[in-house]
Backbone as CSV, one residue per row, in Angstrom:
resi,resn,N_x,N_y,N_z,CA_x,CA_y,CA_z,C_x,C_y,C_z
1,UNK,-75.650,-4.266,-30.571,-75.495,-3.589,-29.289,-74.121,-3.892,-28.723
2,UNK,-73.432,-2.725,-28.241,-72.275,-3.116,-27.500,-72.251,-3.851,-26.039
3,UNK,-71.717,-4.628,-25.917,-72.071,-5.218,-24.580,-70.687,-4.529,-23.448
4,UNK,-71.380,-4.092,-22.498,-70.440,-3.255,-21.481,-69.495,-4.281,-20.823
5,UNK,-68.148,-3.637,-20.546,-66.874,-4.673,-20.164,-66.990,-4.514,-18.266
6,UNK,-67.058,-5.632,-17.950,-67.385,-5.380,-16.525,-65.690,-5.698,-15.840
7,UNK,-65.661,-4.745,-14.797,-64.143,-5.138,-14.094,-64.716,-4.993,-12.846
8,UNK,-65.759,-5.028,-12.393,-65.699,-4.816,-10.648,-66.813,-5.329,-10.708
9,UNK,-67.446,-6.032,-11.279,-68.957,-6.901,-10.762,-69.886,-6.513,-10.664
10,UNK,-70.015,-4.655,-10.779,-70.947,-3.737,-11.026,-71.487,-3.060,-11.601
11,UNK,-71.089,-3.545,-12.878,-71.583,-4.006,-14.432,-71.978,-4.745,-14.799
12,UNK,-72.925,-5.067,-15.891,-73.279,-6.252,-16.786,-73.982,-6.341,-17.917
13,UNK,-74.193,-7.489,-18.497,-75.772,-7.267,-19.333,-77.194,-6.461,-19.069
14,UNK,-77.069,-5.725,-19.599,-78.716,-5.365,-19.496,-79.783,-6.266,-19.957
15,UNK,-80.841,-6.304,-19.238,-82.473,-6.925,-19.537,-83.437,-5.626,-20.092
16,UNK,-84.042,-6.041,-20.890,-85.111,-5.229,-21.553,-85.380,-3.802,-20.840
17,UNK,-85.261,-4.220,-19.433,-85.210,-2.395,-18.638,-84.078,-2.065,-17.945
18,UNK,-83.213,-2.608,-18.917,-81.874,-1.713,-18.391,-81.360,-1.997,-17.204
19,UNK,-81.851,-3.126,-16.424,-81.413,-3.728,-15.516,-80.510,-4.811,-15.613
20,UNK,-79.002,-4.784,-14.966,-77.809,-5.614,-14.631,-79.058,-6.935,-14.402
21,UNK,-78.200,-8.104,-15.177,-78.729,-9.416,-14.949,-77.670,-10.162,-13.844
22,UNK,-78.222,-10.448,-13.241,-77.392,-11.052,-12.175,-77.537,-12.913,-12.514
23,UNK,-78.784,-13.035,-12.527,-79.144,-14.416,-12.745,-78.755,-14.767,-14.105
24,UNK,-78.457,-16.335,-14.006,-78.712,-16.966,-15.151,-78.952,-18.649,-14.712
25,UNK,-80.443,-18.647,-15.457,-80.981,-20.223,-15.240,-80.012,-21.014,-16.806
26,UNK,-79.978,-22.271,-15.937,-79.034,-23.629,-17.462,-79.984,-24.438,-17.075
27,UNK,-80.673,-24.589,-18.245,-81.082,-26.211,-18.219,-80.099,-27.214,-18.707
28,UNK,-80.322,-28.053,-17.751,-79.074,-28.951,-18.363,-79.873,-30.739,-19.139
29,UNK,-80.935,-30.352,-19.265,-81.406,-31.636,-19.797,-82.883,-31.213,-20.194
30,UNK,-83.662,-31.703,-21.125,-85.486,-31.253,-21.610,-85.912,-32.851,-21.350
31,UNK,-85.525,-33.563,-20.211,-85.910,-35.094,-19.966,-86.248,-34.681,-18.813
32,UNK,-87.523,-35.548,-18.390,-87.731,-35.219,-16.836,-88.486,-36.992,-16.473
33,UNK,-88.543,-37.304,-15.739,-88.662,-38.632,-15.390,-90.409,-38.703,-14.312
34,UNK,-90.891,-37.265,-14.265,-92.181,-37.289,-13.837,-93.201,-36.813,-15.198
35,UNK,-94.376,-36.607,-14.972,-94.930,-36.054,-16.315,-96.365,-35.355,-15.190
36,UNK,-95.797,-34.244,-14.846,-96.811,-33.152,-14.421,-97.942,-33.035,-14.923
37,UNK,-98.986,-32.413,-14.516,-100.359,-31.691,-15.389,-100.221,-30.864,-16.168
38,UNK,-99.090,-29.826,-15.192,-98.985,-28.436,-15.756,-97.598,-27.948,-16.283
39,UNK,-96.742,-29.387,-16.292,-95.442,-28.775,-17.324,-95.387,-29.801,-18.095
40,UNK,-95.235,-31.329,-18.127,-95.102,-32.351,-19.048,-96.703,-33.209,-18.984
41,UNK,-97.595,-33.108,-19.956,-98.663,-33.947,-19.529,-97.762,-35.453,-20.249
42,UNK,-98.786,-35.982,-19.383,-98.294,-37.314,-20.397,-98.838,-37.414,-21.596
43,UNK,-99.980,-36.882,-22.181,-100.536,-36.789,-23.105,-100.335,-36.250,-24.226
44,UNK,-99.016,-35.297,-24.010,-97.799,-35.275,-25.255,-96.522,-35.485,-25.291
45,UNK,-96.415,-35.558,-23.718,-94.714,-36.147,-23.382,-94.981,-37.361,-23.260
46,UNK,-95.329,-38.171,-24.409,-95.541,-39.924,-24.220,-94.179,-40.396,-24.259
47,UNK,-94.631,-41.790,-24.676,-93.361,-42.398,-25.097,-92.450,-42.324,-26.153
48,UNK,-93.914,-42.019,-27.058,-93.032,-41.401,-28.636,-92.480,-39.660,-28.572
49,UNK,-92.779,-38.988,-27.754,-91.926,-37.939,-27.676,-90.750,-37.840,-27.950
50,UNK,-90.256,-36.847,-28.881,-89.044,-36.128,-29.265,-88.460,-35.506,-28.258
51,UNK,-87.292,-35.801,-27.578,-86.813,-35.397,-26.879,-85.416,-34.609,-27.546
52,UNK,-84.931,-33.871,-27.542,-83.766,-33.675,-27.918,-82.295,-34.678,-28.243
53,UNK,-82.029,-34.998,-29.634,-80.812,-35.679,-29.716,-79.439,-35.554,-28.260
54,UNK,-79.503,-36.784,-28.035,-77.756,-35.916,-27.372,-77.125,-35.276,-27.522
55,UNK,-76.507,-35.426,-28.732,-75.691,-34.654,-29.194,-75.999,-33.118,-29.459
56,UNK,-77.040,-32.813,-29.504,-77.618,-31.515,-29.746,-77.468,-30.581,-28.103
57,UNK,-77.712,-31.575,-26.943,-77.826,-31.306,-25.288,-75.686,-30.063,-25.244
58,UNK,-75.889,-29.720,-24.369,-74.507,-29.103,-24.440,-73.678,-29.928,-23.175
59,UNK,-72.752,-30.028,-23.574,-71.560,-30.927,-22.540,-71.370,-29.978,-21.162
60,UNK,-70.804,-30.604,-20.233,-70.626,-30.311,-18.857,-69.825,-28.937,-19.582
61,UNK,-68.310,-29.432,-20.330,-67.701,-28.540,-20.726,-68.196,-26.876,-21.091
62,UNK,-68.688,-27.098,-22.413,-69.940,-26.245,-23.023,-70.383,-25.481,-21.726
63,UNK,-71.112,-25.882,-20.929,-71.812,-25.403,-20.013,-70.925,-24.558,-19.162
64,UNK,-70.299,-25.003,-18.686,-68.912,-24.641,-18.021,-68.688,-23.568,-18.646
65,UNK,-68.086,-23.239,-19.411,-67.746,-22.049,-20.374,-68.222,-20.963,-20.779
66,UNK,-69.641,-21.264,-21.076,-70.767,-20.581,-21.362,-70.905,-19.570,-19.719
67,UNK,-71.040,-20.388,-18.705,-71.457,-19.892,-17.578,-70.030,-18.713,-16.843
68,UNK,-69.041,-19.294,-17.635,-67.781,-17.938,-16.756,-67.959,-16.808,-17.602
69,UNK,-68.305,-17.224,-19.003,-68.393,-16.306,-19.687,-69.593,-14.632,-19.391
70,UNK,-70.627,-15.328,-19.016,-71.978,-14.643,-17.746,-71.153,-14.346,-16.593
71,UNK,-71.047,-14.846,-16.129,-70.112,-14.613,-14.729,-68.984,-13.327,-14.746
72,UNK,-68.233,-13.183,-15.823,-67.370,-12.205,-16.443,-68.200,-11.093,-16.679
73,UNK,-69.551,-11.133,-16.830,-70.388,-10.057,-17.323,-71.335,-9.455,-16.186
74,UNK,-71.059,-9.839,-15.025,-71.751,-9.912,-13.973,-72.660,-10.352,-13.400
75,UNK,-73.276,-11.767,-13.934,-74.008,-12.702,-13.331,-73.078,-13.111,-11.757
76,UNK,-74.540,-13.350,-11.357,-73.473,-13.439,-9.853,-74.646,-15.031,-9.245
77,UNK,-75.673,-15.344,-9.462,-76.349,-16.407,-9.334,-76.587,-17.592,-10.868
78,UNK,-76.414,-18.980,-10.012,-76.564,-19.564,-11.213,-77.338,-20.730,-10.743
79,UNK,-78.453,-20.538,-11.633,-79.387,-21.439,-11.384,-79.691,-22.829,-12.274
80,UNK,-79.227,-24.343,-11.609,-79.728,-24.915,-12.627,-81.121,-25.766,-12.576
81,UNK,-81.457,-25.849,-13.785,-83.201,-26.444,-14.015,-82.898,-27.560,-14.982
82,UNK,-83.998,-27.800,-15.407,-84.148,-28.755,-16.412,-85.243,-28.358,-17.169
83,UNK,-86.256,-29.564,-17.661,-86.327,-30.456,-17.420,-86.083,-31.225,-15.964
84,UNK,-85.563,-32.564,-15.357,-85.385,-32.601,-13.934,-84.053,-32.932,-14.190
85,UNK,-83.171,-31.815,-13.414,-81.733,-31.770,-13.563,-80.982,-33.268,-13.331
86,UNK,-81.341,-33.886,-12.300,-80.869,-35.102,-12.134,-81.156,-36.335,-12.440
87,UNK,-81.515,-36.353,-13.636,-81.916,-37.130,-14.435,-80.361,-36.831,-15.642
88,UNK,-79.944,-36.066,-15.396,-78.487,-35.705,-15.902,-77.246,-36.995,-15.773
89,UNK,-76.651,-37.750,-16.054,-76.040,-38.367,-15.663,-74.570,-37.646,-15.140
90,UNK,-73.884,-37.864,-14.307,-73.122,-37.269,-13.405,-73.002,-35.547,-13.203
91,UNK,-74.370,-35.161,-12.667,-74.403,-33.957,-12.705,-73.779,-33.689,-11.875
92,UNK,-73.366,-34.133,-10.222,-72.388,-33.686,-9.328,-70.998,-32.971,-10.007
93,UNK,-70.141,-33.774,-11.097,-69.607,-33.455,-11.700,-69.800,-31.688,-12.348
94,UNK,-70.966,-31.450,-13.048,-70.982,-30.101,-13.665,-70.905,-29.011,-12.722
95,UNK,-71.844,-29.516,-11.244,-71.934,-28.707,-10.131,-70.426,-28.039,-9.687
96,UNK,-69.204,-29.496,-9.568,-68.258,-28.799,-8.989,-67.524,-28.105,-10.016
97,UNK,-67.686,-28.143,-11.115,-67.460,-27.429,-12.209,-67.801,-26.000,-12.708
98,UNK,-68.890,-25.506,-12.138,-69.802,-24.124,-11.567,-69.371,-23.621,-10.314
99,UNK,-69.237,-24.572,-9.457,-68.944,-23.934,-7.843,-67.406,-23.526,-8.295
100,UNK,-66.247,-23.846,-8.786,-65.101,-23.346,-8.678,-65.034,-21.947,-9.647
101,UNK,-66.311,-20.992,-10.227,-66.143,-20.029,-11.174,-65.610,-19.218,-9.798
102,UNK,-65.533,-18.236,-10.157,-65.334,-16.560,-9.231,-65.813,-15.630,-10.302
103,UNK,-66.285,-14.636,-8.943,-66.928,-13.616,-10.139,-65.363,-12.547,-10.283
104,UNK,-65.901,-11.345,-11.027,-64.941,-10.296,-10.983,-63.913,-10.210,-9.350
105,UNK,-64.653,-10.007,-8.502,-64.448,-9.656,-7.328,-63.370,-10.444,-6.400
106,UNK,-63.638,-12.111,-7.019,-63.301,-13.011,-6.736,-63.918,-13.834,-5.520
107,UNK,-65.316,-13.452,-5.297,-65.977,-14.084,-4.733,-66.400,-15.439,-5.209
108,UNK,-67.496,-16.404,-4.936,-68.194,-17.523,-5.669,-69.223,-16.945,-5.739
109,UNK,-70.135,-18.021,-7.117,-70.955,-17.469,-7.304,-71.947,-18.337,-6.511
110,UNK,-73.632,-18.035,-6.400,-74.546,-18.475,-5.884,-74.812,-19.307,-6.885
111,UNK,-74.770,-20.582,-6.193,-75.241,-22.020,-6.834,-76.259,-22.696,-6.117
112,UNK,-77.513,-22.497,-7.302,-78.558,-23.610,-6.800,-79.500,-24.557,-7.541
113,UNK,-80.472,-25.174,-7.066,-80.747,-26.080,-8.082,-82.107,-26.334,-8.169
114,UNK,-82.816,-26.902,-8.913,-84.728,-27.166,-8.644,-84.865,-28.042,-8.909
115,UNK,-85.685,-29.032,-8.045,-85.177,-30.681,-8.995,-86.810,-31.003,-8.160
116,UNK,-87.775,-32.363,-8.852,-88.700,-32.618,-8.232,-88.306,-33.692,-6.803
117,UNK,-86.975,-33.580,-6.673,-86.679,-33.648,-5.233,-86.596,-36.078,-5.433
118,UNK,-86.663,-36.285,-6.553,-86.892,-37.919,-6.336,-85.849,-38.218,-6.168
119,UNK,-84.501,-38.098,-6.593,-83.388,-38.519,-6.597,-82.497,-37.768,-5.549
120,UNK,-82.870,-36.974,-4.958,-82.202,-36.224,-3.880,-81.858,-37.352,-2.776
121,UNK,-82.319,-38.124,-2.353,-81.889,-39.163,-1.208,-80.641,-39.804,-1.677
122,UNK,-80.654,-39.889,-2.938,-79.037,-40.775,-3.573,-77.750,-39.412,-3.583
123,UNK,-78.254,-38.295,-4.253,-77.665,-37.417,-5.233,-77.009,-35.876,-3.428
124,UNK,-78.000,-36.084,-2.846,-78.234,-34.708,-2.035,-76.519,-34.198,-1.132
125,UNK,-76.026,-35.414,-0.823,-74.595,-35.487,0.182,-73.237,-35.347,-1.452
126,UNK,-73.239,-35.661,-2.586,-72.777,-35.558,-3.380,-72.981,-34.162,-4.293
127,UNK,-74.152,-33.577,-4.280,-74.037,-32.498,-4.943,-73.915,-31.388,-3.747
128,UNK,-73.866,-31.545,-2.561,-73.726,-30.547,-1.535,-71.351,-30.986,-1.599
129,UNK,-71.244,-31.936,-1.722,-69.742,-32.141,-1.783,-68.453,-30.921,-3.000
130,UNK,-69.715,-31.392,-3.984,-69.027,-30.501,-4.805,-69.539,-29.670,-5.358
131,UNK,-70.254,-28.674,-4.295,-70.344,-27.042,-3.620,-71.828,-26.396,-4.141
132,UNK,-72.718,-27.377,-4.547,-73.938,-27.063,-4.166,-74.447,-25.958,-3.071
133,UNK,-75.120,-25.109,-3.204,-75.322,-23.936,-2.058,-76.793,-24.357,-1.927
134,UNK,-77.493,-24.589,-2.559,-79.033,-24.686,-1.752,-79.834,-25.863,-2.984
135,UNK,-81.546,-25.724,-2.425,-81.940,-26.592,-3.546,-83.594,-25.758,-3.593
136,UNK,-84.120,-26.191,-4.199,-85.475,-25.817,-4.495,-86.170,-27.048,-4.834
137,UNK,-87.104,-27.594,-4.597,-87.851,-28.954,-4.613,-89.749,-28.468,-4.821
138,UNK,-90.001,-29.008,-5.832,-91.630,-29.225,-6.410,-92.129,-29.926,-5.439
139,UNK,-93.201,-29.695,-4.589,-94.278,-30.673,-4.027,-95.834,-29.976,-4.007
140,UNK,-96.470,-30.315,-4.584,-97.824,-30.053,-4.587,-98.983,-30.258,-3.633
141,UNK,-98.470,-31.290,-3.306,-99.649,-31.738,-1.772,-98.713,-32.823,-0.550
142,UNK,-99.293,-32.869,0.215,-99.074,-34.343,1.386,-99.941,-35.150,1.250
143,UNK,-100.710,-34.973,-0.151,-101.466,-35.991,-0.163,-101.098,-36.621,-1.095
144,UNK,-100.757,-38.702,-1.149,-100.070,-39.482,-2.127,-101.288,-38.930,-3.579
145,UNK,-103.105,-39.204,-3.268,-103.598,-39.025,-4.299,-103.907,-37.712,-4.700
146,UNK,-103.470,-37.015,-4.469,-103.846,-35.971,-5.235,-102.008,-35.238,-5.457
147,UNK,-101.239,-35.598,-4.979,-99.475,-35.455,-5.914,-99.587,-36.247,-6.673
148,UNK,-100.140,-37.505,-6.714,-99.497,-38.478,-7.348,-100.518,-38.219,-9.008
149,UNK,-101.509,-37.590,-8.639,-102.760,-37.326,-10.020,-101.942,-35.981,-10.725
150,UNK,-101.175,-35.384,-9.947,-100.482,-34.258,-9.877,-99.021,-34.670,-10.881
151,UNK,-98.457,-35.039,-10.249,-96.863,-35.621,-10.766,-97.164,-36.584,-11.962
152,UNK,-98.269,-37.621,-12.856,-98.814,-38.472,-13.630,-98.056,-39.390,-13.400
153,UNK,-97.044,-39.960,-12.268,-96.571,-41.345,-12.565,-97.105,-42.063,-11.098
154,UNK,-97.677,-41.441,-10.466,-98.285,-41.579,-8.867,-96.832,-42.127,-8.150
155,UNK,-95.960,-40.855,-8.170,-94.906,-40.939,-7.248,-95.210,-40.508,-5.831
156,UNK,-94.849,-41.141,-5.007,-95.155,-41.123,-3.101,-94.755,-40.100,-2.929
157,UNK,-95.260,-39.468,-1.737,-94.793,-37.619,-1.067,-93.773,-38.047,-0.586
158,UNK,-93.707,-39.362,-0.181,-92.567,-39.898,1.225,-91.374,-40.054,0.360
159,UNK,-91.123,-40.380,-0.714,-89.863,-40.073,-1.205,-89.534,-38.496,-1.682
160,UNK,-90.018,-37.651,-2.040,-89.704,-36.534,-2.286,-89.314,-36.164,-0.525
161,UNK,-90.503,-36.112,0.611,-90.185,-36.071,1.711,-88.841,-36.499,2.083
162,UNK,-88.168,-37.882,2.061,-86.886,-38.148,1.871,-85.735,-37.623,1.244
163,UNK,-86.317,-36.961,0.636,-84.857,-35.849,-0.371,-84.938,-34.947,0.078
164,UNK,-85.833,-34.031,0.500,-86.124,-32.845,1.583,-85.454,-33.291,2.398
165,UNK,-85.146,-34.440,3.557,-84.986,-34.383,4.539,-82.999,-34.476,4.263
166,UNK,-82.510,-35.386,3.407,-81.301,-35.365,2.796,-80.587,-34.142,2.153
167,UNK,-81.806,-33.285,1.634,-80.838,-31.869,1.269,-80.261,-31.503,2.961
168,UNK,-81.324,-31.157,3.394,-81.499,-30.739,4.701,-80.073,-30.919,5.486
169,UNK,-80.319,-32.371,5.398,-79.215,-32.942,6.503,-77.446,-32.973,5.600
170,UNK,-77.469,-32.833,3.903,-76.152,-32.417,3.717,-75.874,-30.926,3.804
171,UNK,-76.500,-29.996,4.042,-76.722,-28.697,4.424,-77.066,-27.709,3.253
172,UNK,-77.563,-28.195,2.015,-78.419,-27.325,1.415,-79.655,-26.780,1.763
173,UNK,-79.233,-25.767,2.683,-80.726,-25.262,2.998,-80.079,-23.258,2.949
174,UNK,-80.939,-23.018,3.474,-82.669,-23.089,3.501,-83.166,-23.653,2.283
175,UNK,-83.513,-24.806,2.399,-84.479,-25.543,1.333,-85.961,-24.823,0.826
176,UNK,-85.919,-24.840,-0.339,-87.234,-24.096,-1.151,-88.031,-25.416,-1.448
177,UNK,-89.360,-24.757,-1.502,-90.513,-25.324,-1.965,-91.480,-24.979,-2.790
178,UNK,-91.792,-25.456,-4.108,-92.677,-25.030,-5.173,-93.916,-25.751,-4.904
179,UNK,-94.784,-25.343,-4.806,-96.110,-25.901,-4.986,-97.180,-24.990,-5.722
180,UNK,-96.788,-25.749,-7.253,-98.142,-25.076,-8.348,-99.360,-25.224,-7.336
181,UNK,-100.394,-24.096,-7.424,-101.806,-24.770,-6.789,-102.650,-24.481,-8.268
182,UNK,-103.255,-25.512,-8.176,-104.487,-25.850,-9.451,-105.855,-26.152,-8.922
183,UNK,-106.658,-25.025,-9.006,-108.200,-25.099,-8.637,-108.869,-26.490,-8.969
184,UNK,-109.728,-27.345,-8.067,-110.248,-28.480,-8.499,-109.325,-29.573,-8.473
185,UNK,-107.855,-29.242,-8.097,-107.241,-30.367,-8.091,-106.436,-30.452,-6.653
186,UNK,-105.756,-29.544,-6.348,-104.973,-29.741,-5.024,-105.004,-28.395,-3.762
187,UNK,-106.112,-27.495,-4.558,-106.158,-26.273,-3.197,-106.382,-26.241,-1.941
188,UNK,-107.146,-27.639,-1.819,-107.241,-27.904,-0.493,-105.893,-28.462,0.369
189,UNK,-104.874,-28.678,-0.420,-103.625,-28.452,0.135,-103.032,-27.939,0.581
190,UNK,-103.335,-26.837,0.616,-102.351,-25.420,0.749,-101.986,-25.025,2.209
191,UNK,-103.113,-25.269,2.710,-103.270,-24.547,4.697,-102.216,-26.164,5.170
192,UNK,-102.298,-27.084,4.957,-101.665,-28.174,5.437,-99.948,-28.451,4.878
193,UNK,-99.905,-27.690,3.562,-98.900,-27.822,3.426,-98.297,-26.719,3.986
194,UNK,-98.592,-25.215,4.743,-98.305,-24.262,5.111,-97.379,-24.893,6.657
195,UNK,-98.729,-25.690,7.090,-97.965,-26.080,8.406,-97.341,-26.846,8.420
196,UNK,-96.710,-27.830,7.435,-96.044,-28.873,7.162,-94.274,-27.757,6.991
197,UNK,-94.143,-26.718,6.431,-93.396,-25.829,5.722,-92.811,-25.425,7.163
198,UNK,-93.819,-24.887,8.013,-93.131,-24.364,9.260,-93.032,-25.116,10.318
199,UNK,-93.245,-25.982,10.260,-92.956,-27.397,10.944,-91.431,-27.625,10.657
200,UNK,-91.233,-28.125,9.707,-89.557,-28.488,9.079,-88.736,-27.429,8.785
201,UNK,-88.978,-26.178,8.478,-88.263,-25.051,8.388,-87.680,-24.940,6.867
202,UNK,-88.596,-25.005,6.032,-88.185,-24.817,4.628,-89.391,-24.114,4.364
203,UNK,-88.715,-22.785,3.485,-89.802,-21.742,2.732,-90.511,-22.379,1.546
204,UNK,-91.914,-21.933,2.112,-92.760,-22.800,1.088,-93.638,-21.403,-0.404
205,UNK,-93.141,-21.719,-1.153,-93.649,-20.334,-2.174,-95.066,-21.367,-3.087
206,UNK,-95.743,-20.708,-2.710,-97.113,-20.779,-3.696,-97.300,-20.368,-4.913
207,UNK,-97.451,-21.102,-6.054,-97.131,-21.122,-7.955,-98.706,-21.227,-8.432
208,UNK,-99.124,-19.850,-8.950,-100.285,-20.102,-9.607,-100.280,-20.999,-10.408
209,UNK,-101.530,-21.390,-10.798,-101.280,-22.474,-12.176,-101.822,-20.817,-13.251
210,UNK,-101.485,-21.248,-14.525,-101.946,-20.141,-15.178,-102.266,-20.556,-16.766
């Protein structure tokens, strides 16, 4: 397939229906430092888990490159994931490395990030420095036992709460919120975490389990 030459940003890759891709998600790591129900159980992400060689992972560089190259094609959002991105070692670094692309136009592009929000109290004033635009953060309940049966390492709400409150205050917001709901395990969460959402002023999106 020929791929169309974009000069004004109003071009790009096509997706399966012929629709300009604007987005592009990078994982920048398949390590995550929680072990979910419904993305890492612990029960195959043990200890003996295969994680990807390093060397196999792609460099800040790599990444870098890869992403102007999208950007040239008319991606105009760039989303990074993981695994849990900050579990990355000097990911601030790759961030300001993404924030300085321009698209065609010579605008910036939309930079954001999804992280289960644990390391945000250290990371949140540093990746908003070098040009972080927003964040997206996993929380499943306000309740320690039923996140913490949730997350498998029984990590506290009050530290994720703490990285919420640190995106917040380095000015990545409007802050996002994921909360898988899983029948039998945390639905009775949902109406409390609703008012918890409009209480603090971060959009809270509801994730089937499936």
């Amino acid at each position: 397939m020929d791929l169309p030459v974009v000069f004004d940003g109003r071009r790009g890759l096509p997706d399966a229906f012929g629709r300009a891709l604007r987005d592009l998600r990078i994982s920048v790591t398949d390590r995550c430092n929680f072990r979910c129900t419904y993305c890492m159980p612990k029960e195959i992400f043990g200890p003996d888990y295969a994680f990807l060689p390093r060397d196999q992972v792609l460099s800040f560089e790599e990444i870098s490159r890869t992403a102007r190259v999208f950007v040239d094609l008319g991606v105009e959002k760039l989303r990074i994931t993981g695994g849990e991105p900050l579990v990355r070692r000097d990911l601030p670094d790759l961030i300001a490395m993404l924030a300085s692309i321009r698209r065609p136009d010579g605008g910036p592009v939309d930079l954001t990030l999804t992280t289960n929000g644990s390391a945000l109290p250290a990371l949140a004033g540093k990746l908003a420095a070098a040009g972080l635009g927003r964040v997206t953060v996993s929380l499943d309940s306000l309740d320690d036992t039923v996140f913490g049966a949730m997350n498998g390492i029984d990590f506290p709400v009050a530290k994720v709460l703490d990285g919420i409150a640190a995106a917040q205050a380095a000015g990545l917001a409007p802050v996002k919120v994921n909360m898988v709901v899983r029948r039998g395990m945390n639905e009775s969460s949902v109406v409390p975490m609703a008012g918890w959402a409009r209480e603090i002023g971060v959009i809270l999106r509801f994730i089937e389990y499936m």
